[in-house]
LUMKOL-563143 format. One record per residue (C-alpha): x, y, z; residue number from 1; residue in one letter. Coordinates in nm, 4 decimals. Each point is the difference from the previous one (the first is absolute). Example, Ala and Ser with C-alpha at 12.3 -4.5 7.8 and 13.67 -1.06 7.14 Angstrom:
<pts>
+----------+----------+----------+-----+---------+
!       px !       py !       pz ! num ! residuo !
+----------+----------+----------+-----+---------+
!   1.2300 !  -0.4500 !   0.7800 !   1 !       A !
!   0.1370 !   0.3440 !  -0.0660 !   2 !       S !
+----------+----------+----------+-----+---------+
</pts>
This chain:
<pts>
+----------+----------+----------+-----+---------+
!       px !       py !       pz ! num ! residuo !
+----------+----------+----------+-----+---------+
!   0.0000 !   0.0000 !   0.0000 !   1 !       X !
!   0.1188 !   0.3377 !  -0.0713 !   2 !       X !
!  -0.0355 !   0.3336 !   0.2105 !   3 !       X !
!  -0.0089 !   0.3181 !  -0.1807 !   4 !       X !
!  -0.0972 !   0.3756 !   0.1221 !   5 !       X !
!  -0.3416 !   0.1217 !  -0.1176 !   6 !       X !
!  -0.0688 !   0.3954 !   0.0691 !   7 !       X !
!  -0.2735 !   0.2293 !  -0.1103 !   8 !       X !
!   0.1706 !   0.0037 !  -0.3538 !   9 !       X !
!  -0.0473 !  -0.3840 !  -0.0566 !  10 !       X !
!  -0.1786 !  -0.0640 !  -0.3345 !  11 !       X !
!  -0.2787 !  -0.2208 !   0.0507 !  12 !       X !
!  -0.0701 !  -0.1395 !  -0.3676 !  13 !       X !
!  -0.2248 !  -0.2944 !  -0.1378 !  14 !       X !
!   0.1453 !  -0.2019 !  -0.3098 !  15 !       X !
!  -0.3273 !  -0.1514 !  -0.1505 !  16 !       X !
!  -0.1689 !  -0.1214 !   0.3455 !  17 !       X !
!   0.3240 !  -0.0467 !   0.1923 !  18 !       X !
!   0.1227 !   0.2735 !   0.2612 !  19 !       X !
!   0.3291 !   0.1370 !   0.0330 !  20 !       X !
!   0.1921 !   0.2019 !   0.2221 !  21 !       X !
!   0.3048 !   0.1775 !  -0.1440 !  22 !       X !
!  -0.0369 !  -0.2082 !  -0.2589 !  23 !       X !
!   0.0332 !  -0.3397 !   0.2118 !  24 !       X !
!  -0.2593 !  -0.2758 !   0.1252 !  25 !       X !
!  -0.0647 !  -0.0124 !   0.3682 !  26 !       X !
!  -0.0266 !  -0.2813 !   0.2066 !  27 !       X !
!  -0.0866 !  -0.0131 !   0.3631 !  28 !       X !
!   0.2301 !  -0.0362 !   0.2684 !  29 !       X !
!  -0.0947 !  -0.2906 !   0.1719 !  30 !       X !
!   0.1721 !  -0.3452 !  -0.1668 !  31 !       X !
!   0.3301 !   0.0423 !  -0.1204 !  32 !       X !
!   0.1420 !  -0.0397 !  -0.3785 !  33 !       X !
!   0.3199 !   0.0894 !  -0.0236 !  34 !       X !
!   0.0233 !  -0.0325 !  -0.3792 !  35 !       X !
!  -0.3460 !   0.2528 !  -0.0507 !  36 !       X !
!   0.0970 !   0.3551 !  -0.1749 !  37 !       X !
!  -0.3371 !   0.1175 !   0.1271 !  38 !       X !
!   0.0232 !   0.2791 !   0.2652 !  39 !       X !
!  -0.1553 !  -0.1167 !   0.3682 !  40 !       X !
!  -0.2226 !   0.1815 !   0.1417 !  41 !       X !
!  -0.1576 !  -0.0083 !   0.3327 !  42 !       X !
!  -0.4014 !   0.0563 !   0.0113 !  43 !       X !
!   0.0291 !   0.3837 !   0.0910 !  44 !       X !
!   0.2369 !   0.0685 !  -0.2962 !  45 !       X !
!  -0.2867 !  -0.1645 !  -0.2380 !  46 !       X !
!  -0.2566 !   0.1721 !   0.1178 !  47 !       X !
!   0.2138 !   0.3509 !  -0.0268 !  48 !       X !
!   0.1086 !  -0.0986 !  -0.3653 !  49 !       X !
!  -0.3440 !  -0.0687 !  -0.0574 !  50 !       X !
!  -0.1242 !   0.3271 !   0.1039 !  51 !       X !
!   0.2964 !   0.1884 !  -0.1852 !  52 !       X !
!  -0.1189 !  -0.2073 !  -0.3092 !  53 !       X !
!  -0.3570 !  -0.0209 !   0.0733 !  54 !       X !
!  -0.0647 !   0.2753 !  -0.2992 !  55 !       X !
!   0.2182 !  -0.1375 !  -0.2556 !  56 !       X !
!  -0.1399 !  -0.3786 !   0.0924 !  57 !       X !
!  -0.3280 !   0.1151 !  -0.0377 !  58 !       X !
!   0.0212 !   0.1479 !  -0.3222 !  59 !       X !
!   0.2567 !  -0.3417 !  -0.1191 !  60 !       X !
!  -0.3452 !  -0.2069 !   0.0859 !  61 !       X !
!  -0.2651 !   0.2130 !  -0.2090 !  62 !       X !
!   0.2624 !   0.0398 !  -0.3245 !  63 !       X !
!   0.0487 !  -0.4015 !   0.0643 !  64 !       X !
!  -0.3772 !  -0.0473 !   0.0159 !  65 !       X !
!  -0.0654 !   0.2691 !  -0.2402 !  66 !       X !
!   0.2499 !  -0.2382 !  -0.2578 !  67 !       X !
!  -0.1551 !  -0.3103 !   0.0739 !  68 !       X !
!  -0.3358 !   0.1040 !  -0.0749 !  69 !       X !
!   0.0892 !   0.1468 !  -0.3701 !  70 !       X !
!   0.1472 !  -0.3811 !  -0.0648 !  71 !       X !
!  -0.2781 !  -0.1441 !   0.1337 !  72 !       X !
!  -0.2922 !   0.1298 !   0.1044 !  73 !       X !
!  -0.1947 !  -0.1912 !   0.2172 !  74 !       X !
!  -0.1665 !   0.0607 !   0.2701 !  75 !       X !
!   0.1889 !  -0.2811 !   0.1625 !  76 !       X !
!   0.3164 !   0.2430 !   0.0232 !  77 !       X !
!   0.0997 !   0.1004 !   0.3475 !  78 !       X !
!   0.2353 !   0.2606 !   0.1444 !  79 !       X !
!   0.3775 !  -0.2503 !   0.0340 !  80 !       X !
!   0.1417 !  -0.0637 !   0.3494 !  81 !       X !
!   0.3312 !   0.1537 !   0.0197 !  82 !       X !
!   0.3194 !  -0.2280 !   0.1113 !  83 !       X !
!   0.0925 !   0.1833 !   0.3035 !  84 !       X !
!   0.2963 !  -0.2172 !   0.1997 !  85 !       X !
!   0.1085 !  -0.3352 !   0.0351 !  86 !       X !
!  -0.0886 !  -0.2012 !   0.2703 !  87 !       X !
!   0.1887 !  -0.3283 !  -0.0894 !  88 !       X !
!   0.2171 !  -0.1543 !  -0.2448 !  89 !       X !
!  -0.1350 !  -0.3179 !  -0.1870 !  90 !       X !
!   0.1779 !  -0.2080 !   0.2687 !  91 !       X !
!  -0.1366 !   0.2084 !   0.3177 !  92 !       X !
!  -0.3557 !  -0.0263 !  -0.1363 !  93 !       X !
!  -0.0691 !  -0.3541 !  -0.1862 !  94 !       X !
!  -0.0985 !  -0.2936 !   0.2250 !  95 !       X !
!  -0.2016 !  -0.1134 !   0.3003 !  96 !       X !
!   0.2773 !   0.1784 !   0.2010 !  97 !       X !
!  -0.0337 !   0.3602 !  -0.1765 !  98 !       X !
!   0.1742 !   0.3207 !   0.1993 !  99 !       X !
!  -0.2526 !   0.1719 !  -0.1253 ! 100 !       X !
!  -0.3383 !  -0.1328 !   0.0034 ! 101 !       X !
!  -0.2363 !  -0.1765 !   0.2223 ! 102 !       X !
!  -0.0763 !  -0.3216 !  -0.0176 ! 103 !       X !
!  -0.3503 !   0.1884 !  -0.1473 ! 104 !       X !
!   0.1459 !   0.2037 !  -0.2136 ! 105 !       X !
!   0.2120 !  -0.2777 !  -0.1630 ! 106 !       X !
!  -0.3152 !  -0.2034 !  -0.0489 ! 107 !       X !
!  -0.1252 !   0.3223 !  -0.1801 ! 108 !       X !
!   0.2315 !  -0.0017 !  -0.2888 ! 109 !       X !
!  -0.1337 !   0.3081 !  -0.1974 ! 110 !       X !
!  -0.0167 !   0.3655 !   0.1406 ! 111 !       X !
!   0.0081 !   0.0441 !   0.3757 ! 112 !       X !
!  -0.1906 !   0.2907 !   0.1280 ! 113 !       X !
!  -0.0635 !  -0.0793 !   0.3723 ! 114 !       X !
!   0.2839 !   0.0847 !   0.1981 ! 115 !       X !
!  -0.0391 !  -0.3469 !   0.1791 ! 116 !       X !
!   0.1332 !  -0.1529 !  -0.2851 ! 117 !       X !
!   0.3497 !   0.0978 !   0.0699 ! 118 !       X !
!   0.2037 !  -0.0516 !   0.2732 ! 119 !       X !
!   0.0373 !   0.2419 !   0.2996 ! 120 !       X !
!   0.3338 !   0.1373 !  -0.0871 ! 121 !       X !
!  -0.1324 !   0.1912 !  -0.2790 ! 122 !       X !
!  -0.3449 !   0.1326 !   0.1239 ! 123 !       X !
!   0.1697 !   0.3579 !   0.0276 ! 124 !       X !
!   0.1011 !   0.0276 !  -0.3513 ! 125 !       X !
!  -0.3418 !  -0.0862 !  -0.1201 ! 126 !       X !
!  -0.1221 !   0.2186 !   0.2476 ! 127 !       X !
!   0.2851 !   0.2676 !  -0.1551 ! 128 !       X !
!  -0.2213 !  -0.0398 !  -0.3316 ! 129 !       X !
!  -0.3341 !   0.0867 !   0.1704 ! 130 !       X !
!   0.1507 !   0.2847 !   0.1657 ! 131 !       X !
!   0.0675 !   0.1607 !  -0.2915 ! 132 !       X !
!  -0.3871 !  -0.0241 !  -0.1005 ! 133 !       X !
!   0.0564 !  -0.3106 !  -0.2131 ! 134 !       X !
!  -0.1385 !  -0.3669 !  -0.0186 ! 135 !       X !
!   0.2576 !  -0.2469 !   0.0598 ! 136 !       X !
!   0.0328 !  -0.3432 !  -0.1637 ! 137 !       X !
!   0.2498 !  -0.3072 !  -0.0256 ! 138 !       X !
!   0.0736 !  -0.1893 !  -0.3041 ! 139 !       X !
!   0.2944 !  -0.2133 !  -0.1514 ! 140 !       X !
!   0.2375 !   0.0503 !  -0.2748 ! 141 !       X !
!   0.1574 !  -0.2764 !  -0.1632 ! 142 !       X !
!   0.3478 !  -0.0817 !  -0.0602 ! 143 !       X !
!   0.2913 !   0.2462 !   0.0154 ! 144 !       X !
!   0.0976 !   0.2599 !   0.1594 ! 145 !       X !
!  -0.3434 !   0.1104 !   0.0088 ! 146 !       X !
!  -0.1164 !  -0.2993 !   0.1060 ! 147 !       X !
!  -0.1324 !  -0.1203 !   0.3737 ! 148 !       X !
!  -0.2992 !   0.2258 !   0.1856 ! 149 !       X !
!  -0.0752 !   0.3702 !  -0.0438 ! 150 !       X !
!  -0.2026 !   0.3111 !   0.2069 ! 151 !       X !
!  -0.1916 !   0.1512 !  -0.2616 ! 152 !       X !
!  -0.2429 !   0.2948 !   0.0015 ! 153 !       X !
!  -0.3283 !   0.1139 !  -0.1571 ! 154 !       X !
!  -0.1688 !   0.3099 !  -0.0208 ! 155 !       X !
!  -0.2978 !  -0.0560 !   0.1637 ! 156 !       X !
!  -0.3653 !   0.0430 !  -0.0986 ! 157 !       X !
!  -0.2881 !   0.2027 !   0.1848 ! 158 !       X !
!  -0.1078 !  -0.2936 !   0.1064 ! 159 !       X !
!   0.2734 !  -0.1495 !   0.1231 ! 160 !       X !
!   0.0706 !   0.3303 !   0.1876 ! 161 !       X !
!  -0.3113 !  -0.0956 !   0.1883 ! 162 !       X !
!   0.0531 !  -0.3483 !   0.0678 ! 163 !       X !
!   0.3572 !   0.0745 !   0.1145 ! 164 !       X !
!   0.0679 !   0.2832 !   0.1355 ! 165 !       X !
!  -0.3964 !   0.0288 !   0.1105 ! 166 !       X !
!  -0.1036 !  -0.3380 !   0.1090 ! 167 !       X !
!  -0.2774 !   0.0175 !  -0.2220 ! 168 !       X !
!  -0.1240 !  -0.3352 !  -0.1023 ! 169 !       X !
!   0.1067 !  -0.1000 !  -0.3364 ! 170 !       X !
!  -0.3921 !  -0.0810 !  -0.1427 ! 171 !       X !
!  -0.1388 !   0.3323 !   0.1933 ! 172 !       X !
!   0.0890 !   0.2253 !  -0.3011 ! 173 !       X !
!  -0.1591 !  -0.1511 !  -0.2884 ! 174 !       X !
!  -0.3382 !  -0.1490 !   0.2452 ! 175 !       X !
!  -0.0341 !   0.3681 !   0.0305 ! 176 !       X !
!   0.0425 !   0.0702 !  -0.3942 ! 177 !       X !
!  -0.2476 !  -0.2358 !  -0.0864 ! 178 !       X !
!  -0.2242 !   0.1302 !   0.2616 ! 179 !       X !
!   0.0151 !   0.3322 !  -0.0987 ! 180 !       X !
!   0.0381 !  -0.0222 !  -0.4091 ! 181 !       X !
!  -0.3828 !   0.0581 !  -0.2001 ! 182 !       X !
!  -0.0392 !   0.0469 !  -0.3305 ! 183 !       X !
!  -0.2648 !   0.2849 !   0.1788 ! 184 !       X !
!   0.2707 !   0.2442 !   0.0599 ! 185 !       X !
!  -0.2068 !   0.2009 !   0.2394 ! 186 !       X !
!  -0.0440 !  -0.3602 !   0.1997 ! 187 !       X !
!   0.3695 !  -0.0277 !  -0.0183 ! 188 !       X !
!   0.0190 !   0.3728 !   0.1835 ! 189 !       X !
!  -0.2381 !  -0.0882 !   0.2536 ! 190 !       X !
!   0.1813 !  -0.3453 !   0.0834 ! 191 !       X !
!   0.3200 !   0.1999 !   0.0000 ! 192 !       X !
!  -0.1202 !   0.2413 !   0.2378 ! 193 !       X !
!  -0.1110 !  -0.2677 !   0.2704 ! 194 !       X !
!   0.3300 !  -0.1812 !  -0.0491 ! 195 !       X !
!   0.1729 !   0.3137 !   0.0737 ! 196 !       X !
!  -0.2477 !   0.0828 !   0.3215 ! 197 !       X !
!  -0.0428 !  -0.3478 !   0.1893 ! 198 !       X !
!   0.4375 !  -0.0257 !  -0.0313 ! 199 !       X !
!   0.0329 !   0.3858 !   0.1017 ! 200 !       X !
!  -0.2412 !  -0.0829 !   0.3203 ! 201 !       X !
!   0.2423 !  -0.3198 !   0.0399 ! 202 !       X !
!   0.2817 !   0.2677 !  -0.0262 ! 203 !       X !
!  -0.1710 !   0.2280 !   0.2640 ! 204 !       X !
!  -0.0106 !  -0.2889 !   0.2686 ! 205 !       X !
!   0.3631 !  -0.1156 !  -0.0189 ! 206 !       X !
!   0.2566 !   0.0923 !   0.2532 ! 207 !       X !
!   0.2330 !   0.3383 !  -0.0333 ! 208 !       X !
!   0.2645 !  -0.2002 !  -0.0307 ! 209 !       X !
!  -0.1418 !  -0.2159 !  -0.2748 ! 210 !       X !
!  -0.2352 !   0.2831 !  -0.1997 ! 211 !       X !
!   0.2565 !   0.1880 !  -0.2206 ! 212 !       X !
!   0.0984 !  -0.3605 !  -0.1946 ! 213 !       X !
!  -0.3723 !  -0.1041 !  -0.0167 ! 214 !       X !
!  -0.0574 !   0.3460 !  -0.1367 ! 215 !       X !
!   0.2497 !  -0.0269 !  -0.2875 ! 216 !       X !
!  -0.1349 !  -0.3724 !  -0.0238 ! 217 !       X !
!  -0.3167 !   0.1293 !  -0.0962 ! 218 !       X !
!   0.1633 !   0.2663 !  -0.2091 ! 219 !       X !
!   0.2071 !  -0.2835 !  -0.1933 ! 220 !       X !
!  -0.3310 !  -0.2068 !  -0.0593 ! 221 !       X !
!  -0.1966 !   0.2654 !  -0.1172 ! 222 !       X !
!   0.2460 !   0.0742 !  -0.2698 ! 223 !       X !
!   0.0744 !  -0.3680 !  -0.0764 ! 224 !       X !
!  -0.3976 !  -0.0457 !  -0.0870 ! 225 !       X !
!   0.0279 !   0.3636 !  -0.1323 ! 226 !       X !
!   0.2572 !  -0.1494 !  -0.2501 ! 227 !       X !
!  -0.1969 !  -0.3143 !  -0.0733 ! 228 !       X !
!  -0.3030 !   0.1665 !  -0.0686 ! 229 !       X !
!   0.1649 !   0.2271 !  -0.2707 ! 230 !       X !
!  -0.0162 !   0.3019 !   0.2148 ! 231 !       X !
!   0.3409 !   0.1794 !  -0.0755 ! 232 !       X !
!  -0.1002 !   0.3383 !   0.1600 ! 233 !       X !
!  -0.0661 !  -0.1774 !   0.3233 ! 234 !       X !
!   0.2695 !  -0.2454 !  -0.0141 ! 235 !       X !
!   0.2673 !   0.2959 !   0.0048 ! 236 !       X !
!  -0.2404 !   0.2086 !   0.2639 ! 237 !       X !
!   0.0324 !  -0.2977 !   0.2456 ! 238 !       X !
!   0.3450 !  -0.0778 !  -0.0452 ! 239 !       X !
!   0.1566 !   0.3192 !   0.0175 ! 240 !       X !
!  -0.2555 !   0.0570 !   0.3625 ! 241 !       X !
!   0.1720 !  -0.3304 !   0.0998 ! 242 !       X !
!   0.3876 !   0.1195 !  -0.0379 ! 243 !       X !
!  -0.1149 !   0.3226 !   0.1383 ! 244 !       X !
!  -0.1670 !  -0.1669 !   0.2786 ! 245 !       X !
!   0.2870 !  -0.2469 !   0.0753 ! 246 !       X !
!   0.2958 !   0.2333 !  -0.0770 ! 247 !       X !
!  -0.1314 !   0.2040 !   0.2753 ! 248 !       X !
!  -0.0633 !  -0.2696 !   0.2433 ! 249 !       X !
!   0.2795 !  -0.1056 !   0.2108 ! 250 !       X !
!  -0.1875 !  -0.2908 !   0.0972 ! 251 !       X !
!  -0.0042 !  -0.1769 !  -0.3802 ! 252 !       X !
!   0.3768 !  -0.1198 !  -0.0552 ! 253 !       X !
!   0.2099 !   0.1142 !  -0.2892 ! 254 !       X !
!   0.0111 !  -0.3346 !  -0.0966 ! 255 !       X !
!  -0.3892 !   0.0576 !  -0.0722 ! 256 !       X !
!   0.0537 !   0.2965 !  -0.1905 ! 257 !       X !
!   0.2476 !  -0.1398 !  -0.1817 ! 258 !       X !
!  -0.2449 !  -0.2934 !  -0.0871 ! 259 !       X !
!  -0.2811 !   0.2297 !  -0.1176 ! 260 !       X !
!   0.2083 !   0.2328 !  -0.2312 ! 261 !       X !
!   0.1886 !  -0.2780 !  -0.1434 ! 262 !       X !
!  -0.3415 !  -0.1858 !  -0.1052 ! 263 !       X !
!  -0.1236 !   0.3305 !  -0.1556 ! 264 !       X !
!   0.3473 !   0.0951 !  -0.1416 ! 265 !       X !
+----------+----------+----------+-----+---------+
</pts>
């Protein structure tokens, strides 16, 4: 493993849907490969090259999107996960005996997105990833250099703002879509309207402590059904009385805020 300075000046670049750093791979600091070029990094250095990046990494994923679509436009297309770090060579993550996953994890095989799935040792880096408003995920490379288990991240979606950083149940958003959507589009107002009041009185009757995230909960929802419902006016309305709302909160973490503009970024 190599050890090399990063400072405020650090370019934090993405080569197709790999990241860089100075122009080299990361890996984390926790198993040792002493024939890896990749710079180590420890989980508060990837969360701080994150956030130095977190501009340039969101625009690499819309421009890789953006070129994926024009091949081949489907709606099947999704925004790419973005190779972060290096857990584990080939050798320190095949096998019953992996470094780096659980024994549920292993059994998993395809992309791990529940930190459970990896061993304890590197809970902070994923945590590093989340921290800097982003979803993480584990998957494996094969052979090479390249090769063994990676952290990636993904720019999350509204809704995955809500079931994340929120708590809100993954099936809550679109029950309440199909709930609300008519054809009737004064129905659809009304039905809006009593969403918005019965979860505002739910708002009103939660603790002090609790109340400013429930508020930009129900902020978030609204604009995610906004959004769904073809509603651009009140999709942006919303959102921008959610960032408002949380950027002047103390109680909603930056790691919040950083969720919520990176899904509307």
């Amino acid at each position: 493993m190599t050890e090399r300075a990063f400072t405020e000046n650090s370019t934090v670049s993405l080569r197709s849907n790999w990241l860089s750093v100075d122009g080299y791979a990361l890996r984390a600091n926790v198993l040792k490969d002493s024939r890896s070029e990749k710079t180590d990094v420890s989980p508060e250095q990837v969360t701080s090259m994150l956030l130095l990046g977190r501009q340039s990494i969101l625009q690499g994923i819309e421009e890789f999107y953006d070129v994926q679509i024009i091949k081949n436009p489907s709606p099947t297309i999704v925004r790419p996960s973005i190779w972060t770090a290096q857990l584990g060579t080939t050798l320190q993550t095949d096998g019953r005996n992996s470094q780096v996953f659980t024994e549920r994890g292993y059994a998993n095989g395809g992309v791990n997105t529940s930190v459970d799935e990896i061993r304890p040792q590197f809970h902070d880096h994923w945590n590093a990833v989340k921290e800097a408003g982003f979803l993480p995920e584990v998957r494996r490379g094969s052979g090479g250099p390249n090769g063994g288990s990676w952290l990636l991240l993904r720019k999350p979606s509204l809704p995955e703002v809500l079931t994340h950083w929120f708590d809100e149940p993954a099936d809550a958003l679109t029950a309440a879509i199909d709930a609300i959507s008519h054809d009737d589009k004064e129905t659809e107002r009304k039905r809006l309207r009593l969403y918005r009041m019965v979860r505002e009185e739910a708002v009103d009757r939660t603790l002090d402590t609790v109340r400013p995230k429930e508020q930009v909960r129900l902020n978030l929802a609204m604009t995610a059904i906004k959004s769904a419902l073809g509603d651009t006016a009140g999709y942006e309305d919303e959102l921008e009385d959610a960032l408002i709302y949380a950027h002047n909160n103390e109680l909603i973490s930056a790691s919040t805020v950083r969720a919520i503009e990176n899904s509307a970024f």
